[in-house]
N, C-alpha and C positions, 0 to 999 in steps of 0.2 A: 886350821884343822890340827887335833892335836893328833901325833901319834902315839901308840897308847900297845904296847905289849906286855906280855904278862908270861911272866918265867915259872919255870918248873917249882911246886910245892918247897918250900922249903922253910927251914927256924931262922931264927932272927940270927941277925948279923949275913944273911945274904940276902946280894944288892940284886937280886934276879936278872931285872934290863936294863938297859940303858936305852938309848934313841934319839931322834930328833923329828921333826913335826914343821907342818907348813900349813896354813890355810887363810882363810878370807871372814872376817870380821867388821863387824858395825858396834857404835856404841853412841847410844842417844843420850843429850844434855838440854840443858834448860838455862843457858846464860842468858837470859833476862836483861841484865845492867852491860852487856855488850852487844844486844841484839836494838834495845834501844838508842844508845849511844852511836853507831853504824846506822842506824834506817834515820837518823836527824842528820847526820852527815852525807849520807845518799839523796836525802831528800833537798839538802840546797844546793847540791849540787847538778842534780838534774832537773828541779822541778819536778818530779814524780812524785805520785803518794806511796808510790810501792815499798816493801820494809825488807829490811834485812830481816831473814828469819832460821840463823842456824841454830839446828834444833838435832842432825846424827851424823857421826862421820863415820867413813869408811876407809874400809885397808885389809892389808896384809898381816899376817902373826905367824913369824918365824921362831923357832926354839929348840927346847932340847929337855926330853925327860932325864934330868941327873941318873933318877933311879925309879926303878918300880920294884919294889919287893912285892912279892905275891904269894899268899898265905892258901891256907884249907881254908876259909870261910872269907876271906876280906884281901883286898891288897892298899898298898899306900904309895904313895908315887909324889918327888919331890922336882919341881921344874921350874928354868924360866925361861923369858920369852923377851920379842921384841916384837912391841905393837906399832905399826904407821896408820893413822887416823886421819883424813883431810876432809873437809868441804868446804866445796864454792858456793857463793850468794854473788847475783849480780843486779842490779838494777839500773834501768835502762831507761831512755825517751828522746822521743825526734819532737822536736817543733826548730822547724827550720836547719836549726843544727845537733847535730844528734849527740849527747851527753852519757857517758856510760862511768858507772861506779862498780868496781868489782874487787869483793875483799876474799881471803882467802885464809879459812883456821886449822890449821894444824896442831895435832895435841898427840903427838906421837909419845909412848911411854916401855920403859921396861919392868917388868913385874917378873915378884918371884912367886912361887906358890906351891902349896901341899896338898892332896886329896888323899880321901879315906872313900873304898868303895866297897862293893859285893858282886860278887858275879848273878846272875840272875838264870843264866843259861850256858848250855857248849860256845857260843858264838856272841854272847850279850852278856855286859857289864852296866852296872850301877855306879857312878862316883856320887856317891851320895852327898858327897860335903865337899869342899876346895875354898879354899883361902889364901889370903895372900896380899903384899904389899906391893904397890906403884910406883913409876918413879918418874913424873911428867916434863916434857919439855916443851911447852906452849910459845908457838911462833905466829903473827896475823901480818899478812900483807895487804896492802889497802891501794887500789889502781885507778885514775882517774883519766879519762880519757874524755878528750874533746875533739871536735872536728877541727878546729880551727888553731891548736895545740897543739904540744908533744907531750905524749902521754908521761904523768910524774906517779910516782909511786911509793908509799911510805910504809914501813915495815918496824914490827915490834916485835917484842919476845919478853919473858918474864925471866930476870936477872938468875933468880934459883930456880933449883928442884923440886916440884911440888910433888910432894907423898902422900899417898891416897892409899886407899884398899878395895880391894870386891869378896865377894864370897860367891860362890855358885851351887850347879847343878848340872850334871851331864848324863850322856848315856855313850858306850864305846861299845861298837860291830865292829868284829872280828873278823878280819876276808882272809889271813893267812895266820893263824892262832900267832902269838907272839911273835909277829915279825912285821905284820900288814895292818892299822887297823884306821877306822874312821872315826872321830871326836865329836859331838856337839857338844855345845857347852851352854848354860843360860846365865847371866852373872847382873848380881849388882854393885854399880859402882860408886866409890866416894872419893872427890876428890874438891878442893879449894882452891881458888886459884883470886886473888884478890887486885891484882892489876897487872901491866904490860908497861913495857916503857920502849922509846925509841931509842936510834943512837946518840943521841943529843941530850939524853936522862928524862925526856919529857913525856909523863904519865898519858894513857890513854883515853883512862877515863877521868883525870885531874886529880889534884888534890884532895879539894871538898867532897868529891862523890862518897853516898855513900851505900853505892852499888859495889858489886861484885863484878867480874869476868866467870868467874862459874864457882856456882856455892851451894850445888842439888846433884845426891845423889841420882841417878836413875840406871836401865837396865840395857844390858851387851848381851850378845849374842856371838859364836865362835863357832863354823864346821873347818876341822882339821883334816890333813892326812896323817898317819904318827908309821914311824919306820924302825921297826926295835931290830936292838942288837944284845945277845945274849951276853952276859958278863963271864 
């Protein structure tokens, strides 16, 4: 949830509010060449036909409006944030001895961003436009458990930073004019992520492949709280 206040009328060169912001976020992806590569490694190891199938993860988004200038017709507001993103897939089967595979993606990121909006009403705002860069940190842990075993567990991460972007769309309710308000946010995002490696430098999806780990934008969602403080 972003927080989102909006400061007394004023000419440029004043920074109206400042702030900071808490809320609960999803954001759907389409890794394909990781959801295949995981449900063929789920699959010998249990015997199951069942597939790995991550497709949205969930979290938390913490931040901080830098600035909202707030104008007679428009305001602009400059932020960033810290996204945590996770989901579990598990796949599972009993014949005799019960066999469980359970991976876990994380794709937690920090973004910056700008919005240009309108007020629409006393109590209701328009962010009509927002934009911004990402800055990704993709970890997958991989859990294998047997009945008959100690469970072993193999875990990746992508060496850099993967940089992405989104743009959005929101609307901001005013419960305490610039001091209280609520965020929703609609956003699409882009971002590339081309393999993982373990601690041993060994690729997750190999060499040869010539899939991706995630290579499609698609669409996030954000409701905020935002907590402004007057400058």
């Amino acid at each position: 949830m972003s927080v989102i206040t909006n400061a007394q009328t004023c000419g440029f060169g004043c920074l109206g509010l400042s702030g900071f912001y808490g809320g609960y976020s999803f954001q759907n992806y389409e890794p394909t060449g990781l959801n295949d590569h995981l449900s063929k490694l789920a699959q010998q190891f249990t015997s199951s036909q069942d597939e790995i199938k991550f497709n949205r993860g969930k979290g938390f988004r913490i931040g901080a409006n830098i600035f909202r200038a707030k104008f007679s017709k428009y305001f602009l507001t400059a932020k960033g944030f810290y996204q945590f993103l996770k989901e579990e897939q598990t796949v599972s089967t009993s014949a005799g001895n019960e066999n469980s595979f359970k991976s876990v993606l994380e794709l937690n990121h920090w973004g910056l961003g700008l919005d240009f909006g309108i007020p629409l009403a006393r109590f209701l705002n328009w962010k009509i436009i927002e934009g911004g860069v990402t800055f990704y940190t993709t970890d997958l842990s991989n859990e294998l458990n047997a009945s008959d075993q100690e469970a072993t567990e193999n875990k990746f991460e992508h060496g850099d930073v993967n940089v992405g972007y989104y743009v959005a769309t929101g609307l901001i309710i005013h419960i305490i004019k610039d001091y209280i308000s609520i965020e929703g946010t609609a956003a699409y995002n882009q971002v590339t992520i081309e393999d993982l490696v373990d601690g041993d430098g060994n690729l997750l999806l190999g060499d040869n492949s010539s899939s991706s780990i995630l290579d499609k934008g698609n669409f996030s969602a954000t409701i905020q709280l935002n907590i402004g403080v007057p400058l």
